[in-house]
Biopython code that builds the backbone (N, CA, C, O; Angstrom):
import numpy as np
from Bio.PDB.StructureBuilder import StructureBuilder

atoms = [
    (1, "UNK", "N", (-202.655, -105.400, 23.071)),
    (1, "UNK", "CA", (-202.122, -106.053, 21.900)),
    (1, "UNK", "C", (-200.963, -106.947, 22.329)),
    (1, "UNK", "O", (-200.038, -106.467, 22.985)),
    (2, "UNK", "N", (-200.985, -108.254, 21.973)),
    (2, "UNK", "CA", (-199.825, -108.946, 22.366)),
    (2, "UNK", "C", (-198.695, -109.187, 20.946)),
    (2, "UNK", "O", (-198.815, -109.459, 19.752)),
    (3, "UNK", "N", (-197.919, -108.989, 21.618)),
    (3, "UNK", "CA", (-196.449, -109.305, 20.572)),
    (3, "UNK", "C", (-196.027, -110.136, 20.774)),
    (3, "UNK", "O", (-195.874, -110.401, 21.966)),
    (4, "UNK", "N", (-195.477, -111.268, 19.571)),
    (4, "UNK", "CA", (-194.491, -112.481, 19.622)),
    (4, "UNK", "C", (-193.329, -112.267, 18.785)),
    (4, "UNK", "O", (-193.604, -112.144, 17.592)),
    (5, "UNK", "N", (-191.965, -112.182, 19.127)),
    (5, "UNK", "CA", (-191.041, -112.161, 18.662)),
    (5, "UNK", "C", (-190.332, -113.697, 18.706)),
    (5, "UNK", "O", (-190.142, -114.189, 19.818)),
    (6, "UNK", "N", (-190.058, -114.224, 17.863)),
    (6, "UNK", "CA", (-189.017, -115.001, 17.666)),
    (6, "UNK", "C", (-187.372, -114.374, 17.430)),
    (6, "UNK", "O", (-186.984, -114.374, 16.262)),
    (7, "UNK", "N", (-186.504, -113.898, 18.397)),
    (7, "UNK", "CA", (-185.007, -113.463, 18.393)),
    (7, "UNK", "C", (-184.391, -114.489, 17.366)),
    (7, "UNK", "O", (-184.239, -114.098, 16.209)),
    (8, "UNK", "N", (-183.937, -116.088, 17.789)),
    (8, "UNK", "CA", (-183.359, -116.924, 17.712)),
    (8, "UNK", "C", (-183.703, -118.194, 18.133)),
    (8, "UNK", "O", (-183.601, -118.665, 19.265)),
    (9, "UNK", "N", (-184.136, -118.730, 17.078)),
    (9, "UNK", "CA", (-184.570, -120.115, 17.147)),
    (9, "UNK", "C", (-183.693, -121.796, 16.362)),
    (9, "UNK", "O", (-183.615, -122.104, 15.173)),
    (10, "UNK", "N", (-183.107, -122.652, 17.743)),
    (10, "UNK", "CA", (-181.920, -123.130, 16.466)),
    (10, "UNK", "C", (-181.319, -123.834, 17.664)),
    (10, "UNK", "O", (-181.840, -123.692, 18.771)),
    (11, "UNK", "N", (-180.298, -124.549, 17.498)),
    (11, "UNK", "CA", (-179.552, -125.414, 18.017)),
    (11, "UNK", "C", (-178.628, -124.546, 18.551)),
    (11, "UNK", "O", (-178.309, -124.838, 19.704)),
    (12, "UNK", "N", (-177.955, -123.321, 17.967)),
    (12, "UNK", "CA", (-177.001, -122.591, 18.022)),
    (12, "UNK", "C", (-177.406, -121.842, 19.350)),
    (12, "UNK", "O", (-176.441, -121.532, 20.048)),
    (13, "UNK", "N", (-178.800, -121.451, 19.887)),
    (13, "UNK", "CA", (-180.021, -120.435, 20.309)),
    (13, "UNK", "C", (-181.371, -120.640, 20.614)),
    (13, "UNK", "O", (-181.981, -121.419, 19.882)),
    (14, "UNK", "N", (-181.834, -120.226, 21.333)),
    (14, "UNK", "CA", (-183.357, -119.536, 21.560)),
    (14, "UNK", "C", (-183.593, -118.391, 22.267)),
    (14, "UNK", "O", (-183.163, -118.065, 23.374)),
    (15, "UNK", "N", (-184.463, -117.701, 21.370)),
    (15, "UNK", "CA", (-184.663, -116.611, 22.434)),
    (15, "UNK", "C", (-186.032, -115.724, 21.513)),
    (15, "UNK", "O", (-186.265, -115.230, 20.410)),
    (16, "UNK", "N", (-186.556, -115.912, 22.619)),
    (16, "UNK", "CA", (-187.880, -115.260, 21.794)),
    (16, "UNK", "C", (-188.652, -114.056, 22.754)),
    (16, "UNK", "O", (-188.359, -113.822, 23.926)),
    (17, "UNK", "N", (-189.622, -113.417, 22.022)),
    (17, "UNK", "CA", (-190.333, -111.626, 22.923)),
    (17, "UNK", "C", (-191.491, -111.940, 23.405)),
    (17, "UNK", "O", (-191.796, -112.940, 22.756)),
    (18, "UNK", "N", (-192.318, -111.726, 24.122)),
    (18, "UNK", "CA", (-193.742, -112.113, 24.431)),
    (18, "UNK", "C", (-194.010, -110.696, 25.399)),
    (18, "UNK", "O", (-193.566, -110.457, 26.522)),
    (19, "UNK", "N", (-194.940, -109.823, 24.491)),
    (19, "UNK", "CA", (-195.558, -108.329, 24.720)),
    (19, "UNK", "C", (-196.677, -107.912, 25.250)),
    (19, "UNK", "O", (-197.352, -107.580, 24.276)),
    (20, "UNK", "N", (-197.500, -107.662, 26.526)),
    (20, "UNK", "CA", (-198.714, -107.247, 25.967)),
    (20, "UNK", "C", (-199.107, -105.812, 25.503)),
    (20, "UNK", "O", (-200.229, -105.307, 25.465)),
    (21, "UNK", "N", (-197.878, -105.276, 25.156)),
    (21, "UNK", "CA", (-197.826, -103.567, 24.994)),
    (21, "UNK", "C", (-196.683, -102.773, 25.952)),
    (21, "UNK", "O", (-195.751, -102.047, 25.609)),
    (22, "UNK", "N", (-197.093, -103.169, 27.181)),
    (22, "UNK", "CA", (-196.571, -102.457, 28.064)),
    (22, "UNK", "C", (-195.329, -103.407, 28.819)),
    (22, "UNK", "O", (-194.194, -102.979, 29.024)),
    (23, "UNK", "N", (-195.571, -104.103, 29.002)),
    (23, "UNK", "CA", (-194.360, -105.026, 29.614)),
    (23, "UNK", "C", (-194.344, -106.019, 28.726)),
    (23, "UNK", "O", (-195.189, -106.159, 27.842)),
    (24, "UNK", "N", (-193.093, -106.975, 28.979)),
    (24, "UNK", "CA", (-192.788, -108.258, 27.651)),
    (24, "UNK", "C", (-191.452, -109.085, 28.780)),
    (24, "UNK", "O", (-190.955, -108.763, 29.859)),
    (25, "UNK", "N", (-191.289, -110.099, 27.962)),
    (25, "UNK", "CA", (-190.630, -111.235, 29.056)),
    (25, "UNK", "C", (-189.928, -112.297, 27.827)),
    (25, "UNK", "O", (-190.587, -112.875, 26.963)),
    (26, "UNK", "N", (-188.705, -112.363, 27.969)),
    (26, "UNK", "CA", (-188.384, -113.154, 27.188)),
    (26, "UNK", "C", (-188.436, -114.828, 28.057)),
    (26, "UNK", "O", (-188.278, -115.137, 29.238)),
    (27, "UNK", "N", (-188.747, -115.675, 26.752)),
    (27, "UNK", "CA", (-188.965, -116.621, 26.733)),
    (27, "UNK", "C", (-187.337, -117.316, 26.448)),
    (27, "UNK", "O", (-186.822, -117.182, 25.337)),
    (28, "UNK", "N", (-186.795, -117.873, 27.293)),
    (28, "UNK", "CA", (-185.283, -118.161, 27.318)),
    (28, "UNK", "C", (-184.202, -117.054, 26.879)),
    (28, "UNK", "O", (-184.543, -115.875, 26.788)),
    (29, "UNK", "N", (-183.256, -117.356, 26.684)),
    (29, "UNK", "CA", (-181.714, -116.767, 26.752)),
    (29, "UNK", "C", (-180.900, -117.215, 26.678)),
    (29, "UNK", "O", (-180.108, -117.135, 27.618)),
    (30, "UNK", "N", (-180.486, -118.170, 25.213)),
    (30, "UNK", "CA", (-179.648, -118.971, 24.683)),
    (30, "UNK", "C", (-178.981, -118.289, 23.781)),
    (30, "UNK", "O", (-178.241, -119.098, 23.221)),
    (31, "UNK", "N", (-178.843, -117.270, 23.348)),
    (31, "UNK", "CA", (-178.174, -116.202, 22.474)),
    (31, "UNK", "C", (-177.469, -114.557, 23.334)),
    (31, "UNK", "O", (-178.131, -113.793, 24.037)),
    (32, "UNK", "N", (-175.875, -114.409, 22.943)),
    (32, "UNK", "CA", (-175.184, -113.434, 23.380)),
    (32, "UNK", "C", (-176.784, -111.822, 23.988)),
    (32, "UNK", "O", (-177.891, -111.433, 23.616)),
    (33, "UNK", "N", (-176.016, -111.602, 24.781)),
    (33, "UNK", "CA", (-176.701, -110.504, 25.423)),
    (33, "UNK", "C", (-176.861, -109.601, 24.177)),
    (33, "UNK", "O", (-177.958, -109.207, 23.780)),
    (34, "UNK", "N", (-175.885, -109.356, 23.695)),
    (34, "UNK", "CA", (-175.415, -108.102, 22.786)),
    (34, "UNK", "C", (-176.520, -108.548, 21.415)),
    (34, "UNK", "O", (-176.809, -107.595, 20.691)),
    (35, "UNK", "N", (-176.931, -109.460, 21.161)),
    (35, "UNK", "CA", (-177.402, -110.126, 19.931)),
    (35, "UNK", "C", (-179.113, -109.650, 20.229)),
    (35, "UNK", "O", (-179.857, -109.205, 19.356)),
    (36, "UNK", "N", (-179.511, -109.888, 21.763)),
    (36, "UNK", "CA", (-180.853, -109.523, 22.103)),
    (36, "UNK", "C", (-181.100, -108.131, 21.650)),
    (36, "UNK", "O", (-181.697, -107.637, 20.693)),
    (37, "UNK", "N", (-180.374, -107.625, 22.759)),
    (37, "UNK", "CA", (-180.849, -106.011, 22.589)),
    (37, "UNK", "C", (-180.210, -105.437, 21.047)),
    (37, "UNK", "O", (-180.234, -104.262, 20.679)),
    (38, "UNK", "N", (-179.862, -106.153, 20.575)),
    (38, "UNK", "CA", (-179.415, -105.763, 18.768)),
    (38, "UNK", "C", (-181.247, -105.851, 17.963)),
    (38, "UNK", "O", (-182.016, -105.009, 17.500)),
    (39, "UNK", "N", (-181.286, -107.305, 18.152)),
    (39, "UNK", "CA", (-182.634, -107.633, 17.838)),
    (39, "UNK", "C", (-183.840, -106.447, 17.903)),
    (39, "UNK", "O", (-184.491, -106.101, 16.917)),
    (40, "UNK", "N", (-184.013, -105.869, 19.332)),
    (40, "UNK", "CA", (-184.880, -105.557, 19.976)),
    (40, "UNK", "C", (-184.518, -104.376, 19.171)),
    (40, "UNK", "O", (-185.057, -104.100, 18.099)),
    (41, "UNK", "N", (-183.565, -103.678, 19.743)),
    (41, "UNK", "CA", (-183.253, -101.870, 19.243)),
    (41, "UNK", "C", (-183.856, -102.278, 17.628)),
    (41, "UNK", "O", (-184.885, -101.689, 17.298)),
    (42, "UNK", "N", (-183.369, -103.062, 16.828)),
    (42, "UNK", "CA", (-184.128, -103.244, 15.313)),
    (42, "UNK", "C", (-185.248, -103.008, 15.129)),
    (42, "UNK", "O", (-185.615, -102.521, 14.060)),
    (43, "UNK", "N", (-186.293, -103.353, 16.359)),
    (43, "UNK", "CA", (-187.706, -103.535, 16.701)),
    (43, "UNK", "C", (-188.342, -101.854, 17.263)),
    (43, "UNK", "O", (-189.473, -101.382, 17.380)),
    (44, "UNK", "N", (-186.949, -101.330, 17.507)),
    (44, "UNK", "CA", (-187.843, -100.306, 18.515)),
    (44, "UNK", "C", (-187.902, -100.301, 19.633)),
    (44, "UNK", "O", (-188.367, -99.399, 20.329)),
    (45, "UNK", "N", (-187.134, -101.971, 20.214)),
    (45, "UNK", "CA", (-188.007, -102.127, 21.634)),
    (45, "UNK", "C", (-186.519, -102.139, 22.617)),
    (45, "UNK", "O", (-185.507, -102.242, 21.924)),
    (46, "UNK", "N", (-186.352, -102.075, 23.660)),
    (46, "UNK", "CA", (-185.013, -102.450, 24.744)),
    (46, "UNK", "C", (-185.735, -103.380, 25.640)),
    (46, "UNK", "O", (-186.869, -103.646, 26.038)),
    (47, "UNK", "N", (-184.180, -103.828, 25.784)),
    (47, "UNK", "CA", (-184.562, -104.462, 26.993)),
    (47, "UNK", "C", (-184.646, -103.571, 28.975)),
    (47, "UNK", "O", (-185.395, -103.917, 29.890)),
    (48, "UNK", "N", (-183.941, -102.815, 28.985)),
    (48, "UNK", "CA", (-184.288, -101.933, 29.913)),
    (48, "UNK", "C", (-185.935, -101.256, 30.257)),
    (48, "UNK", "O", (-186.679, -100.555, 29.571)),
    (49, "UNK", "N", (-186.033, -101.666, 31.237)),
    (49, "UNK", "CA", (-187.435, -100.818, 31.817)),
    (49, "UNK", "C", (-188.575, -101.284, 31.158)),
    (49, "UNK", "O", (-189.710, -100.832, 31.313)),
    (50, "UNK", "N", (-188.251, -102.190, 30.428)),
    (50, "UNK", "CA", (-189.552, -102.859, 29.393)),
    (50, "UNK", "C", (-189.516, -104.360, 29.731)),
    (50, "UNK", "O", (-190.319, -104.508, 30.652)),
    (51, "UNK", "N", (-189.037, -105.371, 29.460)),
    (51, "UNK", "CA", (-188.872, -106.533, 30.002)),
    (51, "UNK", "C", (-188.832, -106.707, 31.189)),
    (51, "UNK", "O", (-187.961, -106.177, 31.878)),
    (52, "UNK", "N", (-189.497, -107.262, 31.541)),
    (52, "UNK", "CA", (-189.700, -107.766, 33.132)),
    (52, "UNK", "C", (-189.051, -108.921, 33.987)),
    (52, "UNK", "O", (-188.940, -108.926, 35.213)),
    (53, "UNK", "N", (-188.653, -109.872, 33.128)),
    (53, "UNK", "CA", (-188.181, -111.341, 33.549)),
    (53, "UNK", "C", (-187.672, -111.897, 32.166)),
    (53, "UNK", "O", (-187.815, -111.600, 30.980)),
    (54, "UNK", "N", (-186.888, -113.021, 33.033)),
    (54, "UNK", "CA", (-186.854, -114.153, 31.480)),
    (54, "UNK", "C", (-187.375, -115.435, 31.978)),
    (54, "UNK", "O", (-186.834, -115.955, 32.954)),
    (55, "UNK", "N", (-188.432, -116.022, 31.363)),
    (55, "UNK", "CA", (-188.678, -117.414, 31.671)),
    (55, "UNK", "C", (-188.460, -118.447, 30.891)),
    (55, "UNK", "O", (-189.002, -118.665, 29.807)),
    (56, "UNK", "N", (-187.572, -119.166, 31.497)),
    (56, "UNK", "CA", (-186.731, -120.417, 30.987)),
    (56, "UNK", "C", (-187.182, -121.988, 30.780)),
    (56, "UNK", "O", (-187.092, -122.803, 31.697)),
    (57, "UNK", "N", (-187.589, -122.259, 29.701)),
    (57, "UNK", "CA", (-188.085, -123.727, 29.668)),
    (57, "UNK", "C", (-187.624, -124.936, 29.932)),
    (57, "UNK", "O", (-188.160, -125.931, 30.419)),
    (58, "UNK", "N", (-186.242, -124.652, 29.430)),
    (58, "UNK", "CA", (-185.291, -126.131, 30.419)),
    (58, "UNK", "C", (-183.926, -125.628, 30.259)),
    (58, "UNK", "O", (-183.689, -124.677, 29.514)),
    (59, "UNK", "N", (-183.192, -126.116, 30.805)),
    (59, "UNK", "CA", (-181.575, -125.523, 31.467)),
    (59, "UNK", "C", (-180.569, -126.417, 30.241)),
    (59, "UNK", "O", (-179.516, -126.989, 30.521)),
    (60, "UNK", "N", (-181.105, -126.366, 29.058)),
    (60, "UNK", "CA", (-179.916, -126.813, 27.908)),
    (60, "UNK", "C", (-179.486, -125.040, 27.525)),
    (60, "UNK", "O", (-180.001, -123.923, 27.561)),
    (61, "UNK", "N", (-177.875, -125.881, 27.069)),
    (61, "UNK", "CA", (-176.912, -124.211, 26.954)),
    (61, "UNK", "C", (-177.854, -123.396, 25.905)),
    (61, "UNK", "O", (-178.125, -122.222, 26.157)),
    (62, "UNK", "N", (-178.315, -123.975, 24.814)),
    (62, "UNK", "CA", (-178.983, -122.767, 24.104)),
    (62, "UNK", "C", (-179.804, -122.240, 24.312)),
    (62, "UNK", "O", (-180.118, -121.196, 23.741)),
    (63, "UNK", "N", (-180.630, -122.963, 25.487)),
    (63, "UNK", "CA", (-181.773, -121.710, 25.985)),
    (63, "UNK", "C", (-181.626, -120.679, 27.519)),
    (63, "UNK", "O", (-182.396, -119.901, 28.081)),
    (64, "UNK", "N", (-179.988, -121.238, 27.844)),
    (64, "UNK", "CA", (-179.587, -120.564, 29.173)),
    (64, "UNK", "C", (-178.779, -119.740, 28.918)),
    (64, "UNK", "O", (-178.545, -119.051, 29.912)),
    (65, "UNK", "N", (-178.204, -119.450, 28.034)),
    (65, "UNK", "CA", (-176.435, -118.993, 27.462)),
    (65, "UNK", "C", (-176.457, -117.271, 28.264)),
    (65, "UNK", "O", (-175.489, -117.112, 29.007)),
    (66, "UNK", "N", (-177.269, -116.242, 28.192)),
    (66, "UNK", "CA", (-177.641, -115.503, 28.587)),
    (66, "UNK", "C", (-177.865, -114.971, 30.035)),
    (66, "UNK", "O", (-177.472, -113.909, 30.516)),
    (67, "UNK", "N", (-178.725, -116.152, 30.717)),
    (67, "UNK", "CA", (-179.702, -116.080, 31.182)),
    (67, "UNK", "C", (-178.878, -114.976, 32.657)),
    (67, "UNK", "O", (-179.278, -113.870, 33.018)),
    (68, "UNK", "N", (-177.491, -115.886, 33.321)),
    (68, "UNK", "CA", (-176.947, -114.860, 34.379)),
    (68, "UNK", "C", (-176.677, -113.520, 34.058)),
    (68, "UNK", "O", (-177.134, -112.727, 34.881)),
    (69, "UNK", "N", (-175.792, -112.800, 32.669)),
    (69, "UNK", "CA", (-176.091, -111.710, 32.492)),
    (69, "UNK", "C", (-177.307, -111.153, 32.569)),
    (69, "UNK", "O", (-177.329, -110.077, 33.167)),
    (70, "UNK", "N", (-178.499, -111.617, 32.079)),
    (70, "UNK", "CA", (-179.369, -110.930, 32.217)),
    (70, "UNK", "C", (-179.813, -110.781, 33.921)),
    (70, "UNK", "O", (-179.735, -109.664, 34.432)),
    (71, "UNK", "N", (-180.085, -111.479, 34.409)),
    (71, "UNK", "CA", (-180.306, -111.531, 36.036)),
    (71, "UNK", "C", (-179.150, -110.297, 36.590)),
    (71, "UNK", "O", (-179.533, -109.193, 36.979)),
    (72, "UNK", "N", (-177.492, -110.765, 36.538)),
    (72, "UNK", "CA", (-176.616, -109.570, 37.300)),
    (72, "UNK", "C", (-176.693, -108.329, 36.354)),
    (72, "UNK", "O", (-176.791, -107.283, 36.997)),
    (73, "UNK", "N", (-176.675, -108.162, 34.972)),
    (73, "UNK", "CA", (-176.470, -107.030, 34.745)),
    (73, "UNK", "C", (-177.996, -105.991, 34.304)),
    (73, "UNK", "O", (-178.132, -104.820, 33.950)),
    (74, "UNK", "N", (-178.640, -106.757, 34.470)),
    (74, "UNK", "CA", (-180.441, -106.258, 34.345)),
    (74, "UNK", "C", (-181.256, -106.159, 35.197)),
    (74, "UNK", "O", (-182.298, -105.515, 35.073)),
    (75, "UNK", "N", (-180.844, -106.908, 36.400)),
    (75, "UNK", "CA", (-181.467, -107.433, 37.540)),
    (75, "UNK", "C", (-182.960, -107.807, 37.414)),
    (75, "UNK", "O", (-184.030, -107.396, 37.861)),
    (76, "UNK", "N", (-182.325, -109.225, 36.218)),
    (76, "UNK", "CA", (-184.058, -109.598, 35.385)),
    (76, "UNK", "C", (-184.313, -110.792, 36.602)),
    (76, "UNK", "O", (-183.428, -111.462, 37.134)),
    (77, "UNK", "N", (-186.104, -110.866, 36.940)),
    (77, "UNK", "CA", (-186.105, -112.233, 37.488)),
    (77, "UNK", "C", (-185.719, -113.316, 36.277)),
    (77, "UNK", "O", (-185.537, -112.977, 35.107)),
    (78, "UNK", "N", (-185.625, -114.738, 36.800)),
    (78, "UNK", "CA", (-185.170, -115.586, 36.105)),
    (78, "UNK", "C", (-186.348, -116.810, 37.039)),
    (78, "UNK", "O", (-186.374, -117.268, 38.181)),
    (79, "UNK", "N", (-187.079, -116.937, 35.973)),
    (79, "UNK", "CA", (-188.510, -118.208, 36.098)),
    (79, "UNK", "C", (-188.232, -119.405, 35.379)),
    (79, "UNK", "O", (-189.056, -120.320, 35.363)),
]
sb = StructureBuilder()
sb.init_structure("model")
sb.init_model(0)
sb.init_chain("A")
sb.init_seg("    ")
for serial, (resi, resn, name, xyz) in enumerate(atoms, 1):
    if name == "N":
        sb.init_residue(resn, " ", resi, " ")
    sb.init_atom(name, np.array(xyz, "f"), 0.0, 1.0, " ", f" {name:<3s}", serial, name[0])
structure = sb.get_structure()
């Protein structure tokens, strides 16, 4: 089963979920760390041990804002 989350979508942000059940990968990281895993815990879901990577579509601040916390404090790849 695949999951699509839209987190934050916006000038302010992006940050969206992409699931196939078992692993998921966010699609950028333009929104506070703390705001993701807020999102997610809402969902049920973490980002620990479940997300695999974040893959990044282009290097503007609202879709990067994130992106090094997640890499040093998650030790997420970053695509």
């Amino acid at each position: 089963m695949i999951k699509f989350m839209s987190i934050a979508s916006g000038s302010s942000g992006n940050c969206y979920y992409l699931s196939n059940g078992n692993q998921a990968l966010l699609i950028d990281a333009g929104i506070p760390l703390r705001s993701i895993s807020k999102a997610l815990k809402d969902q049920l879901l973490s980002l620990e041990g479940h997300v695999m990577g974040v893959l990044v579509t282009h290097d503007h601040a609202d879709h990067i804002r994130t992106v090094g916390s997640l890499g040093d404090k998650l030790n997420l790849p970053v695509f």
